[in-house]
N, C-alpha and C positions, 0 to 999 in steps of 0.2 A: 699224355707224355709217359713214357718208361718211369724216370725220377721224376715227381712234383717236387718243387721247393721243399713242400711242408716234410717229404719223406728225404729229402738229402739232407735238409736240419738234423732232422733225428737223426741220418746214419752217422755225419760228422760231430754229435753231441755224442753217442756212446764211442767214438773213436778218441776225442775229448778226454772223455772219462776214463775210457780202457786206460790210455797215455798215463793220467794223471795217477791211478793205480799202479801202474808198472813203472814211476818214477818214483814212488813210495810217498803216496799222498794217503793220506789217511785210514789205517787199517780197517777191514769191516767191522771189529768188535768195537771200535772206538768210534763210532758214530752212532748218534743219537735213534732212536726209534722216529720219534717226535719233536717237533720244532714247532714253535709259534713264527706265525707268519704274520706281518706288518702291510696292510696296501694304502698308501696316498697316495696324494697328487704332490709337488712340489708347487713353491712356486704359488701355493695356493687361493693368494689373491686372482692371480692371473688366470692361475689354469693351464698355461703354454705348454707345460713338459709331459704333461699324460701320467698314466697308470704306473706307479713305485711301487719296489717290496725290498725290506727285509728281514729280517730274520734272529731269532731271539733262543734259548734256551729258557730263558727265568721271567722273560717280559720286561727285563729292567734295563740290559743289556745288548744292543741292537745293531746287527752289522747290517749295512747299505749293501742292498746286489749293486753295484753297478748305480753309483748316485745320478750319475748320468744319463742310465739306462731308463729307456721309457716302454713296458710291456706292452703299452695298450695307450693310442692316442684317437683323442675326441675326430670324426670325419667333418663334421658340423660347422658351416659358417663357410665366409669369409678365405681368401689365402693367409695362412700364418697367423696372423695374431689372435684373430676372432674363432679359431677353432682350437677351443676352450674347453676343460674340465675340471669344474668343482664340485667340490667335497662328491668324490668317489666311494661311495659302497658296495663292500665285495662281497657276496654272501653265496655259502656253499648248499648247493638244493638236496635232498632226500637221494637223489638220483644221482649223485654227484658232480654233477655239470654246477660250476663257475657261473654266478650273476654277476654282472658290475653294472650299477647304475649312477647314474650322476647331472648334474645339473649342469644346463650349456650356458646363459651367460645372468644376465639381471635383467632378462626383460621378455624372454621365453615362455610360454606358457605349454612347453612342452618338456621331457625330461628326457633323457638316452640310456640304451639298454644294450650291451653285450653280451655274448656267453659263449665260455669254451671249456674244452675238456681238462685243460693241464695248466692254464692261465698263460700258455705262451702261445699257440696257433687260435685266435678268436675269429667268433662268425661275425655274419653282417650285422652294422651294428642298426637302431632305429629309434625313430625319435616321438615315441608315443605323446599326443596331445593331451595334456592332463587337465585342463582349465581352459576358458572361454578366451580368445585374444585381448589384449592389455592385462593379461595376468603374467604373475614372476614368476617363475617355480627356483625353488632352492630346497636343500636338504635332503632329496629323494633318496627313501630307505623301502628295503625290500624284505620280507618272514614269508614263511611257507606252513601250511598245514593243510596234510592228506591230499598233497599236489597243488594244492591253489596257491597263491601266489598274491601277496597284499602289498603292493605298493602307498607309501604314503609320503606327502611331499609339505612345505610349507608356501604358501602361496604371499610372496612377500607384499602381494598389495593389497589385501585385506591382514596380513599377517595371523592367517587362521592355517588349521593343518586339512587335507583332503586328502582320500582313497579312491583305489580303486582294484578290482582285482582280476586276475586273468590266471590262463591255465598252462598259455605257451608264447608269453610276452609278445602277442600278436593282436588278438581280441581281451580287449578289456570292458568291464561292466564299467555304466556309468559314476561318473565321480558324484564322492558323497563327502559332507564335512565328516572331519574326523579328528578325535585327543592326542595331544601331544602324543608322543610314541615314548615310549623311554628308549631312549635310543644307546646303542651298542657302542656309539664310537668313543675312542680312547684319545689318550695323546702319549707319543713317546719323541726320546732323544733321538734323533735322525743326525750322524754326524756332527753333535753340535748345535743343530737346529731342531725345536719345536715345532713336530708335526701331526695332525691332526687323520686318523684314519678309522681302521679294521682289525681287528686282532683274530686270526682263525687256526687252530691246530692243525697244523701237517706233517702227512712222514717228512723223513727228513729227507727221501728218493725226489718230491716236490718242489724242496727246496734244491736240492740240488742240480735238478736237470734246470730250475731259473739262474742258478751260478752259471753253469756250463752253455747256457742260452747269452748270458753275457758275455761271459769271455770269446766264443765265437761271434757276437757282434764286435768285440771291441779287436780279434784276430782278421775281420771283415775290414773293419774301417781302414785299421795299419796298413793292409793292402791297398784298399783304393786311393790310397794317400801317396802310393808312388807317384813320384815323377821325375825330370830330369834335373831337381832343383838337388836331389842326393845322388847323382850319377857319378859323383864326383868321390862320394866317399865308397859306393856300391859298387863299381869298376875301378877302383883304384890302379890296383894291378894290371888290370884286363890288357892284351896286348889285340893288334888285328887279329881277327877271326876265320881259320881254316873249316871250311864246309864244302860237302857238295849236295847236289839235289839233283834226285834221282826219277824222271816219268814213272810211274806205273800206270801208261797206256792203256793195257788189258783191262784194269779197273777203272774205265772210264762209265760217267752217268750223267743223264739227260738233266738238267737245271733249269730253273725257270727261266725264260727268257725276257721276262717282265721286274726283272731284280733292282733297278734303277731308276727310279723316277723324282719326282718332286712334289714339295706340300706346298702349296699358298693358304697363309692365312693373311687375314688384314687385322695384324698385328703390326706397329711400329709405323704407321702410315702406309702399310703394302700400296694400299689399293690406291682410294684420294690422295691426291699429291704425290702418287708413288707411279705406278703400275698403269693406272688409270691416267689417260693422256692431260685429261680434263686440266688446265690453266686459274680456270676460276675457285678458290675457295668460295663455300657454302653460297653455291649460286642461285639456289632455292630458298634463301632464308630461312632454311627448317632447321637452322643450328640450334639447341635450346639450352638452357641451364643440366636439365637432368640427363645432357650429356655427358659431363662430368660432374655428376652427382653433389651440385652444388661448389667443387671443390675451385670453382673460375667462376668468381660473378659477373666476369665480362665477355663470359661465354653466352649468346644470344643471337635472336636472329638479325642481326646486324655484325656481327664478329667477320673482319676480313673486311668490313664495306667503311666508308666514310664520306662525307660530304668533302665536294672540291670548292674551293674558294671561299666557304662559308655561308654560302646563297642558296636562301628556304631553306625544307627543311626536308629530310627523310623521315620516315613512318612505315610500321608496319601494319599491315589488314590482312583480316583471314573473314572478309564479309562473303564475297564473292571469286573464291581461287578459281585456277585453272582445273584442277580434280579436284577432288577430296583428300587426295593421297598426300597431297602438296599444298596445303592450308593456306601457308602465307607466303605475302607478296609485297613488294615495298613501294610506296604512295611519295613519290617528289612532285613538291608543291615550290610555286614561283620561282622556277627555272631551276632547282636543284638539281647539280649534277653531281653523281659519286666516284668516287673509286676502290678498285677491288686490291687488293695485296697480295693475292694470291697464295700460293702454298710459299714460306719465303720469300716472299720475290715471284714474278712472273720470268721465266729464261727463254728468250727467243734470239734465232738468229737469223743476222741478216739476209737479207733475199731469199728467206721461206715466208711461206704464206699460211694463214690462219685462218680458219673457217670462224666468224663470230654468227650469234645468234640472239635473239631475244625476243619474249615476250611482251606485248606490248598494250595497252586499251588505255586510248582517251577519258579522261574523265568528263573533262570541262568542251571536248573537242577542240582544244586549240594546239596540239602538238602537232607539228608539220615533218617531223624527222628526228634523227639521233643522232649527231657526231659520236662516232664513236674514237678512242687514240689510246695509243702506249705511249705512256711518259718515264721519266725519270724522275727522282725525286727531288733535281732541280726544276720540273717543268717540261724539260728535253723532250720532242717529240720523235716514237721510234718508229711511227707506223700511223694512218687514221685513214678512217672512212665513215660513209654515213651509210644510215637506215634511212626507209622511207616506206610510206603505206601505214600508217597507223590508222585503226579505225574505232570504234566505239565500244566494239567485245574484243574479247583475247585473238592475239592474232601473231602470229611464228614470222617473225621476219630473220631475214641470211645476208648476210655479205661476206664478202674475204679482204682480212687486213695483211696488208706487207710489209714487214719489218724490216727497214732502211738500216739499222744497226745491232749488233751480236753484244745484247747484257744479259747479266742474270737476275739482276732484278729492279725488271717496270714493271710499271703496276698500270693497271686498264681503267681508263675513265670512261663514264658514258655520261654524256651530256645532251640534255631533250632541250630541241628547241625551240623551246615555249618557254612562255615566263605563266602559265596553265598548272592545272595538278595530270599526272601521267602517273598509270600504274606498270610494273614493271615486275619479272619473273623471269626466272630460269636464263638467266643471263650466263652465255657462255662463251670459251675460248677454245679452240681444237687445233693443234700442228695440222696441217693436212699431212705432214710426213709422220704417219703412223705405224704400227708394225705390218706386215703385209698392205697397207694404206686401207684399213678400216677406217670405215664409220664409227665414231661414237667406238676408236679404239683406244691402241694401247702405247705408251713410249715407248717409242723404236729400241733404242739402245739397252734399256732395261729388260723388256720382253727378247730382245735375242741375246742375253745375254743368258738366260734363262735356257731358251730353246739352244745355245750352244752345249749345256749340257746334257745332249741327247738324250730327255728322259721318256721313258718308256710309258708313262702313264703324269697326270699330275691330279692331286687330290686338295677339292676345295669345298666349299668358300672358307673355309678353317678347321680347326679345333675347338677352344671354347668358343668361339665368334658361331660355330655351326650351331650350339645347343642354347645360347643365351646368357644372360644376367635374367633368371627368375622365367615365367611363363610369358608375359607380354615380351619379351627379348629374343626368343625362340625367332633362327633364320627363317623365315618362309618366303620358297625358293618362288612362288607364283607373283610375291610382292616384286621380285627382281624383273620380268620381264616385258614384255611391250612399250608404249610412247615412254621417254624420258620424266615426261609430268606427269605421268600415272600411277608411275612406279611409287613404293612407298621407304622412304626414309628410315634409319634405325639407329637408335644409338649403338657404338659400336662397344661391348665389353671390354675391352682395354681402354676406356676413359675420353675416346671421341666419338666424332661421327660419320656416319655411311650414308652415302647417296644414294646408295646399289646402282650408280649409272654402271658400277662392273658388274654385270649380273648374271643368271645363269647363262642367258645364250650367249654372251661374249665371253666364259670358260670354258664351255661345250668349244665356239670358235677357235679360241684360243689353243685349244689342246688340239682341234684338227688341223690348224698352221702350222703348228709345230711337231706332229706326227705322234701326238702321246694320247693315249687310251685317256679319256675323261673319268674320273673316279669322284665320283659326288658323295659327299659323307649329312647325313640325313639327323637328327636329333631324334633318338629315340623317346618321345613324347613325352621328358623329363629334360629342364632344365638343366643349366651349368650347376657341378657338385658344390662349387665355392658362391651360388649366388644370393643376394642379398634377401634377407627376410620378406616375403610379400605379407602387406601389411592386413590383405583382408583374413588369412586363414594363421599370422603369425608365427610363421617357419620359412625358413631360406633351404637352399640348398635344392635338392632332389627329392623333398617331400612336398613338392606342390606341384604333380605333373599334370597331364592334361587331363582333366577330369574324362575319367573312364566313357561320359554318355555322350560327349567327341570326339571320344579317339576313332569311331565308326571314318568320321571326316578327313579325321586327320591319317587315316591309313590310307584311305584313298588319295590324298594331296601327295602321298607316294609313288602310290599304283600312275597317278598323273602325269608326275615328273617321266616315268617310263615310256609314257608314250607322249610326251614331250618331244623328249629325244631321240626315238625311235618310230615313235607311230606314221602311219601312211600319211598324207594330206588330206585326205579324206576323213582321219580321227579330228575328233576335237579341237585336241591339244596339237595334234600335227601341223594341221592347219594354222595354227596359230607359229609358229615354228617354220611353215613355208613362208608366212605373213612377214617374217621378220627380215628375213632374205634368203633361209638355206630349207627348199624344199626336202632335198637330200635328208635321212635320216641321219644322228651322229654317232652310228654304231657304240651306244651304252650298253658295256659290260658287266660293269661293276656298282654298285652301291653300298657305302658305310653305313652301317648302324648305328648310335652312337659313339661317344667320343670320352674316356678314361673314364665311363661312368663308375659307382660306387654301385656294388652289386646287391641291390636291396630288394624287397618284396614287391615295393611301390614301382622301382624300376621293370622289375621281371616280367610284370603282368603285361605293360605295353610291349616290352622289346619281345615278346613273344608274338602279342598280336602282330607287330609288324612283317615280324619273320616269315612267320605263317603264309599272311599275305602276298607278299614277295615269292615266298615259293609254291603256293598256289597259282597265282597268276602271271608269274615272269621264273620259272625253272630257267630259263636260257639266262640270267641275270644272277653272277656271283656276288652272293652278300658277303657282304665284310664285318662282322660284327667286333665284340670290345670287353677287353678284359681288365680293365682297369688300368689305374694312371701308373703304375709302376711295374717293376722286372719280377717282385715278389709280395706278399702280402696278405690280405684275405679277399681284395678283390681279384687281385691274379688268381687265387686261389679258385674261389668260387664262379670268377667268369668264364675260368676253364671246365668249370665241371657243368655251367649252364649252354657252352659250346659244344658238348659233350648231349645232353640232353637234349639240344634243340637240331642237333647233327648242320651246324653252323659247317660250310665250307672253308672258312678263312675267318681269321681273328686278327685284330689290332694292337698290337702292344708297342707300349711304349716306355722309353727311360731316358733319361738326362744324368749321365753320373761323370764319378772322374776318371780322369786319364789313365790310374790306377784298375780301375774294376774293367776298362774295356781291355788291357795288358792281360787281366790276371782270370778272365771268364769269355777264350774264344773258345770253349768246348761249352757253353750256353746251352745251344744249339746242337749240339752233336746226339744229346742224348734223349731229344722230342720223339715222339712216337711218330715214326710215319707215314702210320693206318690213319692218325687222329687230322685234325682241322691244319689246312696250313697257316701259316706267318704272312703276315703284312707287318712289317718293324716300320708303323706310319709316322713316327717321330724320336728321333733319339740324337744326341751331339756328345761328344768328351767335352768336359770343361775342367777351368784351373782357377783359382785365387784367384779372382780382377776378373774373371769368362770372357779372357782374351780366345780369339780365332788364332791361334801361330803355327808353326810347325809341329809343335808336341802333339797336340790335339787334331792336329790334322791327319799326323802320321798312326796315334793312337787309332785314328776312324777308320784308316786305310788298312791297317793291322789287323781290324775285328772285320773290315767287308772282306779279308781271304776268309774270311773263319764263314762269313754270311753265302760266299760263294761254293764254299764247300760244301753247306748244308744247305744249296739252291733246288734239292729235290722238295724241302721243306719249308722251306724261307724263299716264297715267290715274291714278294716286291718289301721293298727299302725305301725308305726317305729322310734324309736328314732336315731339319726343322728350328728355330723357324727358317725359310727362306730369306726374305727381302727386310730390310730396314733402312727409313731415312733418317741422314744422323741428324743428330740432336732432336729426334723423335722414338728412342725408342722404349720400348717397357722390358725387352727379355734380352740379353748377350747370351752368348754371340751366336752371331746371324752368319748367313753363308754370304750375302752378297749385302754391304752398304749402299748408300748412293747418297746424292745430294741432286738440285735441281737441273745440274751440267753436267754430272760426272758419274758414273757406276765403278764401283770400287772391290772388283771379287777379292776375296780372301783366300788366304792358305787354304784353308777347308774347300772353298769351290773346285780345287786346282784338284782336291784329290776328288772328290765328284766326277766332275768333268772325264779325268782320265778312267772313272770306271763305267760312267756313262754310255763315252766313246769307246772304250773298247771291252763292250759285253762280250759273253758269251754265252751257246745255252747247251757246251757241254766241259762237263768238267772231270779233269785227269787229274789223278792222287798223285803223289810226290813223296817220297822220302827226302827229308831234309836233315842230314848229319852234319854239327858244328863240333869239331875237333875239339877236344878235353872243356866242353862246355856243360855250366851245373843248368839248373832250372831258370834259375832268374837271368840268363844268359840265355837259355834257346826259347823264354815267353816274348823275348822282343827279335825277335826274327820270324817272319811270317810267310810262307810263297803259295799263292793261287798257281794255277794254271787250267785254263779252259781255249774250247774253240769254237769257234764262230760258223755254225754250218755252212751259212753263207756264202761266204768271201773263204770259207777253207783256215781262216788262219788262226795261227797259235798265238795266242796273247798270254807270257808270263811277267807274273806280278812278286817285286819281290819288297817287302817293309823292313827296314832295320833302324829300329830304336835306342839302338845302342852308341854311345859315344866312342865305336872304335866302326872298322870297317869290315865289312864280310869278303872277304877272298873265295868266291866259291867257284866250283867248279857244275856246271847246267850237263845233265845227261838228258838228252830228251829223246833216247834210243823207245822206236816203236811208234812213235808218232807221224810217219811219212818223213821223207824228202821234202828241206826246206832249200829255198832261195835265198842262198849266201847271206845278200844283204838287210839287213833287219832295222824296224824304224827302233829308235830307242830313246825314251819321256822321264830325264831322272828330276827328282824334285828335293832339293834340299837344304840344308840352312843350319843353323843353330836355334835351339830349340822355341828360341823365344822372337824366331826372325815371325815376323808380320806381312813381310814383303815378298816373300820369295815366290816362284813363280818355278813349273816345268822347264826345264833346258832338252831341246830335241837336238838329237843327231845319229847318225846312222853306223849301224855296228857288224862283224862279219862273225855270222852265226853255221852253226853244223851239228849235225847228232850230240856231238860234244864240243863245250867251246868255253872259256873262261868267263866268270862277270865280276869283277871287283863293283863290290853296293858301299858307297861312302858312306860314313857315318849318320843316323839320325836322317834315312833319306827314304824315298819310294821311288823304286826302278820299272819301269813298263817297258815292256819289249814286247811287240808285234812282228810277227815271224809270219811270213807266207809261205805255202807248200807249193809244192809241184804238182 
C-alpha cells in the first residue's frame, strides 16, 4: 500500500500536534525533558481493558492518557471476556524496544509477550509455555543483562517462582525454579483509583505522541458515531441540494468483474434448518452435550425425538452403527414409536410430496414395516405411508409421503410394526421441491432468494465455522462428502450442530446453479483465534496448530480438494466427484487461506507451507490469503507485509464498523498500492445501537460499494456477511436475509446487494460531482458510481444520498455514446430507521444531459442502454 495505517497514524499525529502548537499549546521551553510513565491494566481483577499509561512529573501526581484508552489489548482466549490481562509488566530493553509481559487468566500455564518500538504500533503478540499443564502462571516479570532476557513468573499451583531465559522472546531455555524477584512494581492514584503497575522514565516526546495517539482515537470514535439520530441538529439549516455530475468518459478503467458476490457461513442456523432442505432435526442422533459445551443438558442424542403414546421405550447404541462416522442409532423396544419436531415445527404443504427414508435392522426379526405420518399436535393426520423390507443388517428403505394439508408445524412419527426391538438411523424428510430439484438439496425459496442476488462468486463453508473451536473442530472438507452415513458430524462453533448433509459437493453444486465461481476458504492449519483451551497442551486460541509432522497430510488434503473439483475422472478424487453425480469438472479458481487469523510465528510457518504448495502445484488456482480480523491493527499490519513476502495474489480483509466510519473513509481504498496483492472485502456490514438492518445502514453500504467500484481495479470481489439467519436462532445481527420455516424475509441491506449485484459493471467512468455551496459533511453523504457493462453495452449510474434533504442534480453523461431515451430507474428509500422498505422501479427519459431529483436518505439506479 502507498499509506499503511501505521504511516497515516503518524502523519495525522504530527498534523495533531503541528495544530495543537499553532493554537498556542504548550511552548517548547515549557515542557519537561523527562516524565515518568505509569503502565497498568484497569479493571485489574478482570483484565478486560488491556495495556493503560499515564504520566507523572514527581510520581505523585498522575494524569490518565485517555482512562478509556486501551494501548495494547490481550489477543488470548475466548471472544470478549476471556481475553484477559493481568498484572502487565512493561520493561524497556538495552536496545530500546518496549516488552510488555503479562498473565492471561488463573489457570494458564503459559504467559504473553509483546514488543514495540514507541508503545503505540506493537508486534505479534505470543504466548510462551512456561510450566507443565495444570500449572497457573501469574506475576510475569521480565530484566535484561548483556541481551538475555530473564523471565520469571509465580506458578500459583505450587505457589513457587520459576524462570526461564531467552534472547528474542522466541526460544526459551528450560524452566528452572527460581527466588522471589524483588519486584519493580509500584502503585499510584490513577483518577481516584488505586492501581497497580510500572513506573519507567521517558522524554516527554513519548508521552506525548501517547496523548496525541488518544485524542486521534477519541477524534476517530466522534466520527464513527455519526448517524442520522443528529441529522436533525447537523442539517438544521440545510435546504434541498443543488449539484450536478459530470462523465469523465476519457478517464475510463477496466474493474473487476468479479466485485459482488456472497459468504455462507452456517452461523444462525444457515445450513440445518435453514438452507439445507433436510425437515428432520438431528436425524442421526449424533446431537451430543459438547455441542454446546455443556450449556443445554438436554442437548443429546435424543434432542428433537420423543416417544409417541408412551409405549416401550427408546435407547440409544453405538455397538454396531451404520459407519463409524455415525456412531449412534436408536433401539425401540415393544412397539415404540417416536416423533421428530423438527427444526420448529415440520412446514409442509399441501399436495407436495416428500421423499422419507430410513435405516432400518431387525433385531429380534419380528418387524414387518413402518407406518410412517405427519401429525399435528392434536394427533391430526397430514400425510402417512409405510415402509417395508426390513431385514436383519442395515438396510436404506425410500418412500414418498403426501401432505393432504399446508401447516407449519407437524411433527413426523415413525411407528414400526412390531411389538419386537428394531434399530433405526438416519431417518429423514426431503420436499422433492428443491432448488433446481436436487437430491439431498436445498430450500427452494431461500436458495433463490440468494441466487436472486446475482452473485458473482459465493465463499464457504464459513468464517470461524471454516478454521474451528481449537484442533479436533478444524472443517475437513473430505469429512463432507460421499454416502450421507459416512459423512462425519461436527459440532458447529457458534453453539450447535452440523450434519455436513450440506457439504462440499452440494456448494461446489450450488454455486454452479446459480452461476457463481465456487470460492472455498481452507483453515490455514491453526484453529479459530478465540478457541477454547485444549486441555492436553493447555492453550486456546491459535497456539495449538496442526502439529508441524501433519501438516505434510494436511497440505495435501488441499492439493486434494483441487482435484476434487477439478480433476479428470480418471484422478482419484475426480472419480469420486463423477461418483456423486457431476463427472463434469466445477471449474475451481479460487481458494481462502485462512480466516482473520492472528498474525503469529506458529501461524506463519503453516500458512506458508500451504501457499507454497498451492503454487507449486495449482498456479492456475488464485489464493486468497488473510490479514487479520480488522481494517487496522498489527494483524492488518503484519499480514500485509506477510502478503508482501509470500507475493500472495489476493488478501481477505475484513470489518464490521458503524454507519459513521463507512460515511467518513470511502477514500480507504483509494490510496492502496496497485503494484501490491488485490482486495477480497470477504466480510464487512455498517451497524447501529440494537444492529438493526434499516435504511441507514443499508444506504451507509450502498455509499462505500461507489467508493469499492471506484477502486474495482483493486478491490476484485465484496461480500457482505453474515448472510442467512433463522430467527430466534440467531448469534450475530444483522444479517442480510431472515427467514423462518415458511417465510424468507430480505432486508434493507439485501435490496441494496441485490441492486449492485444485478447491475454490475467491469468498467468504470469517474464523475465529477459538484454540490452547490456545500461544506464536507454535506458532500461525504452524496456518493455516484458510474460504470458499464461490456456486455449488454449499458450504462448503470448509481447515486447514494444520505442526507435528510434532497439532491436536485443535474447528470452530464457527454462522451459516453448515444443512449436510448427510455431508461429503467430502482429508487430505494425510507426513513432512516424504516425496516421495510423495498426498490420502487419505474422508467425515466434519459439524454447526454437530463435532470434527477435523488429524495432524501435514498439510492437511485438508473440503467441506460446505448445505441
Amino acid at each position: 500500500m502507498i499509506t499503511s495505517k501505521k504511516q497515516l497514524t503518524t502523519i495525522l499525529l504530527a498534523l495533531l500536534m503541528s495544530l495543537s502548537a499553532f493554537a498556542g499549546g504548550h511552548k517548547a521551553n515549557t515542557k519537561p525533558e523527562k516524565v515518568f510513565l505509569f503502565a497498568y491494566a484497569t479493571d485489574k481483577d478482570k483484565g478486560h481493558n488491556g495495556l493503560h499509561f499515564a504520566w507523572s512529573s514527581d510520581k505523585k501526581n498522575w494524569h490518565a492518557i485517555g482512562p478509556e484508552h486501551s494501548f495494547l489489548r490481550c489477543d488470548y482466549g475466548r471472544w470478549g471476556s476471556e481475553k484477559r490481562m493481568l498484572a502487565p509488566y512493561l520493561f524497556k530493553a538495552q536496545d530500546g524496544m518496549w516488552h510488555a509481559v503479562w498473565a492471561l487468566n488463573e489457570k494458564s500455564n503459559a504467559f504473553a509477550h509483546a514488543a514495540s518500538a514507541d508503545l503505540i504500533n506493537w508486534k505479534r503478540q505470543s504466548y510462551p509455555i512456561m510450566m507443565p499443564v495444570g500449572s497457573s502462571i501469574s506475576q510475569p516479570e521480565v530484566s535484561e543483562k548483556n541481551g538475555v532476557f530473564t523471565v520469571t513468573c509465580l506458578n500459583t499451583a505450587d505457589s513457587k517462582f520459576y524462570t526461564a531465559t531467552t534472547k528474542d522472546f522466541k526460544n526459551y531455555t528450560a524452566t528452572t525454579p527460581a527466588t522471589k524477584p524483588a519486584t519493580a512494581k509500584v502503585t499510584a492514584s490513577i483518577s481516584g483509583k488505586t492501581e497497580t503497575g510500572t513506573v519507567t522514565e521517558v522524554s516527554w516526546q513519548t508521552a506525548e505522541n501517547l496523548i496525541k495517539t488518544h485524542n486521534l482515537s477519541v477524534f476517530k470514535n466522534k466520527q464513527n458515531d455519526e448517524s442520522s439520530k443528529d441529522d436533525a441538529v447537523r442539517f438544521a439549516n440545510l435546504k434541498p441540494v443543488e449539484g450536478t455530475i459530470t462523465l469523465k468518459a476519457a478517464e475510463s478503467k477496466k474493474i473487476s468483474d468479479m466485485l459482488v458476490g456472497v459468504f455462507f457461513e452456517d452461523i444462525n442456523y444457515a445450513a440445518d434448518g435453514g438452507l439445507y432442505a433436510e425437515l428432520v432435526q438431528n436425524r442421526d442422533f449424533e446431537y451430543a452435550l459438547s455441542d454446546k459445551e455443556g450449556r443445554d443438558k438436554d442437548w443429546n442424542s435424543t434432542t428433537a425425538w420423543s416417544l409417541s403414546g408412551g409405549k416401550g421405550t427408546l435407547a440409544i447404541d453405538s455397538v454396531q452403527p451404520i459407519h463409524a462416522n455415525n456412531k449412534h442409532y436408536a433401539i425401540l423396544k415393544s412397539g415404540a414409536a417416536i416423533i421428530n419436531s423438527g427444526y420448529d415445527g415440520i412446514a409442509v404443504k399441501a399436495g407436495d410430496s416428500y421423499d422419507f427414508s430410513i435405516f432400518a435392522k431387525n433385531i429380534d426379526g419380528k418387524a414387518s414395516g413402518i407406518k410412517v405420518r405427519l401429525i399435528g399436535a392434536n394427533g391430526e393426520v397430514y400425510g402417512e405411508t409405510s415402509v417395508k423390507g426390513i431385514s436383519t443388517a442395515w438396510k436404506k428403505i425410500s418412500a414418498v409421503l403426501k401432505a393432504t394439508k399446508t401447516v407449519a408445524d407437524a411433527r413426523l412419527e415413525v411407528v414400526p410394526q412390531t411389538n419386537g426391538t428394531l434399530a433405526v438411523d438416519m431417518i429423514s424428510l426431503f420436499p422433492q421441491k428443491t432448488y433446481k430439484g436436487r437430491k439431498n438439496g436445498l430450500r427452494a425459496d431461500l436458495a433463490q432468494t440468494v441466487a436472486d442476488l446475482h452473485p458473482k462468486f459465493m465463499r464457504f463453508p464459513g468464517g470461524c465455522v471454516a478454521h474451528g473451536d481449537g484442533l479436533g473442530n478444524i472443517y475437513r472438507w473430505k469429512n463432507t462428502i460421499g454416502p450421507l452415513e459416512s459423512r462425519k458430524p461436527l459440532r458447529n462453533l457458534w453453539g450447535y450442530h452440523q450434519t455436513t448433509g450440506l457439504g462440499y459437493f452440494e456448494y461446489f453444486q450450488y454455486c454452479e446453479d446459480m452461476g457463481a465461481a465456487p470460492l472455498p476458504v481452507i483453515a490455514a492449519g491453526v484453529p479459530c483465534q478465540n478457541s477454547a483451551i485444549d486441555e492436553h497442551i493447555g492453550l486456546g486460541g491459535q497456539q495449538c496448530g496442526v502439529p508441524m509432522e501433519e501438516m505434510g497430510q494436511y497440505v495435501q488434503d488441499i492439493l486434494d480438494l483441487v482435484e476434487y473439483a477439478n480433476g479428470p475422472v480418471t484422478s482419484k478424487w475426480g472419480k469420486l466427484r463423477a461418483e456423486a453425480g457431476h463427472p463434469k469438472p466445477f471449474n475451481l479458481k479460487y481458494v481462502g487461506i485462512g480466516n482473520e487469523d492472528l498474525i503469529t510465528d506458529l501461524f506463519e510457518e503453516r500458512y506458508a507451507m500451504i501457499v507454497k504448495a498451492m503454487k507449486d502445484k495449482h498456479p492456475e488456482i488464485t489464493v486468497i490469503g488473510t490479514v487479520g480480523p480488522a481494517a487496522e491493527g498489527t494483524d492488518y499490519e503484519e499480514g500485509w507485509a506477510l502478503a508482501d513476502k509470500l507475493d500472495i495474489p489476493m488478501v481477505d480483509e475484513h470489518y464490521y464498523q458503524p454507519v459513521g466510519w463507512f460515511i467518513n473513509n470511502q477514500d480507504y481504498y483509494d490510496r492502496y498500492d496497485r503494484s501490491k496483492s488485490k482486495v477480497y472485502l470477504g466480510e464487512y456490514a455498517a451497524f447501529l445501537p440494537g444492529r438493526p438492518n434499516n435504511i441507514e445502514t443499508a444506504l451507509a453500504e450502498a455509499l462505500y460499494l461507489t467508493a469499492l467500484e471506484r477502486n474495482g481495479d483493486v478491490v476484485s470481489m465484496t461480500s457482505y456477511a453474515p448472510m442467512l439467519a433463522k430467527e430466534n436462532h440467531t448469534q450475530w445481527n444483522p444479517d442480510l436475509i431472515y427467514f423462518n420455516n415458511t417465510e424468507v424475509k430480505p432486508t434493507v441491506g439485501y435490496y441494496t446487494q441485490q441492486l449492485y449485484g444485478q447491475n454490475a459493471g467491469d468498467v468504470y467512468l469517474p464523475s465529477d460531482v459538484a454540490l452547490k455551496d456545500a461544506n464536507k459533511e454535506v458532500s461525504n453523504r452524496v456518493a455516484v458510481s458510474v460504470v458499464r457493462d461490456s456486455k449488454s453495452k449499458d450504462l448503470i449510474v448509481k447515486i447514494v444520498n444520505m442526507l435528510p434533504v434532497a439532491v436536485n442534480s443535474i447528470v452530464n453523461l457527454e462522451g459516453a455514446g448515444a443512449f436510448v431515451p427510455s431508461a429503467k430507474r430502482y429508487v430505494l428509500t425510507g426513513t432512516p430507521d424504516s425496516k421495510t422498505a423495498k426498490p420502487v422501479a419505474d422508467t425515466i427519459t434519459v439524454g447526454t444531459t437530463f435532470p434527477c431529483a435523488v429524495p432524501a436518505y435514498s439510492f437511485t439506479l438508473i440503467r441506460i442502454k446505448t445505441k
